[in-house]
N, C-alpha and C positions, 0 to 999 in steps of 0.2 A: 456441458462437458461432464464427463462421469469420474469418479475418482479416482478409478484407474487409471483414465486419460490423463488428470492433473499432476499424477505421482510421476507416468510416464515422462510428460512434460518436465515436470520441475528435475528429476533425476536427468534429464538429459542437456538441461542448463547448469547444474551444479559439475556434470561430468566437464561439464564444455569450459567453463571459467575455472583461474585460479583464485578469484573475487570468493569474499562470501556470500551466499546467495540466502535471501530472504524470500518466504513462500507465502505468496497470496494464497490463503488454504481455503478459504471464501468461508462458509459454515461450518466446514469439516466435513459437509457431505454425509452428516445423518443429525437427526431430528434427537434423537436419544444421548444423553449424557455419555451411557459406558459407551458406545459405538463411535462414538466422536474421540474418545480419547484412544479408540485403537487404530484409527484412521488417524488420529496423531502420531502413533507411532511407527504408522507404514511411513510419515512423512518425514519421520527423524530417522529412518532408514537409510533416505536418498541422499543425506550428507548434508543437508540443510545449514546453514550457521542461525535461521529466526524462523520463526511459521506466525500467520497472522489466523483468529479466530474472530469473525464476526457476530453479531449479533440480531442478523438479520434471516426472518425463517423463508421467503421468497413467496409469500401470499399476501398478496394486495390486500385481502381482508384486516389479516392480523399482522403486517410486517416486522414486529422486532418480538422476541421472545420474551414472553413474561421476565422479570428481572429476578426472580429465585432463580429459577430456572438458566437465564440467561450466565448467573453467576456461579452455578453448579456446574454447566459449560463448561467454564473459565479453570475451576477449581480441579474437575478434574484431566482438564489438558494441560495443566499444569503436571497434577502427579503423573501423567502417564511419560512427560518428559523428564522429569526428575529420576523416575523408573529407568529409563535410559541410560543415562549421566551422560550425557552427549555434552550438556550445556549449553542447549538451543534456546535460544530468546522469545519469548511468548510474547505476542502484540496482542492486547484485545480492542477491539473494534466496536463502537458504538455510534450505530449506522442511523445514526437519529435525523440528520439535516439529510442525508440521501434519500430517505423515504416519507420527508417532507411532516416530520412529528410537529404536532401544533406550537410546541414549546422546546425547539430541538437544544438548544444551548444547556436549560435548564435539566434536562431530563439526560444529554450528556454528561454534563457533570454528575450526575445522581450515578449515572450508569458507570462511569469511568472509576468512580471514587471509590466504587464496588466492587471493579473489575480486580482495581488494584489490589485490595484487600486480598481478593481471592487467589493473588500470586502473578498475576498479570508485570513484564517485567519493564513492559511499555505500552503506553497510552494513544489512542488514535481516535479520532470524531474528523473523519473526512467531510469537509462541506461549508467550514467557519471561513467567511470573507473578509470580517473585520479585524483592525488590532486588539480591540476592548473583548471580541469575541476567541478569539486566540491564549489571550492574554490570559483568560477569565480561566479557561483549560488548564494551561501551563503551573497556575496557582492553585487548582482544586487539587492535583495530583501532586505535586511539588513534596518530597524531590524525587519522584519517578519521573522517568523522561519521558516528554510527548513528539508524538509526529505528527507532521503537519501536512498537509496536502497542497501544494499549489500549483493548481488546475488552471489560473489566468489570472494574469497580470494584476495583480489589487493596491500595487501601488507600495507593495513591500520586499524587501530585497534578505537575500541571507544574512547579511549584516544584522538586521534588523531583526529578524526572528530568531536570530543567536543571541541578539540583545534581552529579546524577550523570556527567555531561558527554555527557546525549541531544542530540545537535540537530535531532532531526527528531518528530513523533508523529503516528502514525496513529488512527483512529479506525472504520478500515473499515466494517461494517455497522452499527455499535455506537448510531445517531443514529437506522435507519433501523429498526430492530429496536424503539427505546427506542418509537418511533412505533407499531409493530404491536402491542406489548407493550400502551399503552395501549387499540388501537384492540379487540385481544381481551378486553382484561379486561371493559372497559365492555359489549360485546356480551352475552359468557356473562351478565355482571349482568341483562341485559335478558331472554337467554332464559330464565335457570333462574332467576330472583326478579323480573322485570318490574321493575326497579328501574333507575332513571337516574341513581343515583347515582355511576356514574362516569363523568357528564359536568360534576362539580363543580368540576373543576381547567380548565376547558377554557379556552381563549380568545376571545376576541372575535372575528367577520370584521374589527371596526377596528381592534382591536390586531396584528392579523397584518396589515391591509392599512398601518398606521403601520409595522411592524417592515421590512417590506419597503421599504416608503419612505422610509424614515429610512437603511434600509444603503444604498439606489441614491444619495441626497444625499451621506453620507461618501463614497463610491466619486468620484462625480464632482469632488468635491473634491479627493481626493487625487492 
């Protein structure tokens, strides 16, 4: 996807909700500091209320950006949103457990704890499963707020990650997967045993045309 594409994209989700909308900006879509922080500001254009910057260059060889570097990123999409005065929320991203760093926890914290310095206004390392590994986060940056990703079931509930002092939780593909998940099983049931039985949990058109219409009612209300 090209950056025009994403801007498209994200401007045309921020039109569409009265939600604040937070932007997966991925790298920023260039390799250079100043270039990144002006592609920051096409993106504080689109109405944005948060933009996330990662830390990841997309080459297998060298996958995360030298950490100067990575934190002069940081620093200046910072100023280019301040430059604004929009008041957009900066995430920085350190993509350390995704692209499988030999020491990901350690080297996130190293990375986050820099991030933050750099103006970063919240904290993210998608990829920690554990509490101890969560936890370990939450406390390096403290008291900047972290988000957390949970991508499958690990045995921890929001309760639990607000106890740990998360303030944020993602959910990335995890809603949209659970959707394909059921939409495969029920299928193979049909091809390899002609069996509909895994259309026994399904819903209604009227329950999904109420669920819809019951959340537009709350929404207008509030």
């Amino acid at each position: 996807m090209t950056r025009d594409m994403a801007l498209a994209h994200i401007a045309e989700i921020v039109a569409a909700s009265d939600l604040p909308v937070n932007a997966d900006f991925e790298s920023g879509f260039a390799h250079d500091p100043k270039l990144l922080a002006a592609n920051v500001r096409l993106c504080v254009e689109t109405g944005v209320a948060g933009l996330s910057i990662e830390d990841a260059t997309g080459d297998r060889i060298k996958p995360l950006y030298d950490i100067d570097l990575a934190v002069e990123r940081i620093a200046l999409a910072r100023q280019a949103i301040d430059a604004t005065g929009a008041g957009v929320l900066l995430t920085a991203r350190a993509e350390c457990f995704l692209v499988k760093h030999p020491d990901a926890l350690s080297e996130s914290v190293r990375r986050l704890t820099a991030y933050a310095s750099a103006g970063a206004d919240v904290l993210y390392a998608p990829g920690p499963t554990t509490r101890s590994q969560i936890q370990t986060i939450v406390d390096a940056v403290a008291p900047k707020p972290v988000n957390v990703l949970m991508h499958a079931n690990i045995g921890l509930n929001v309760a639990d990650l607000a106890a740990m002092g998360v303030r944020r939780i993602s959910v990335g593909s995890s809603l949209a997967r659970s959707a394909w998940t059921g939409f495969i099983n029920a299928a193979k049931l049909i091809a390899d045993n002609g069996s509909f039985a895994g259309f026994e949990s399904n819903v209604s058109f009227a329950d999904l045309n109420g669920f819809f219409h019951n959340d537009l009612v709350e929404r207008k209300k509030s």
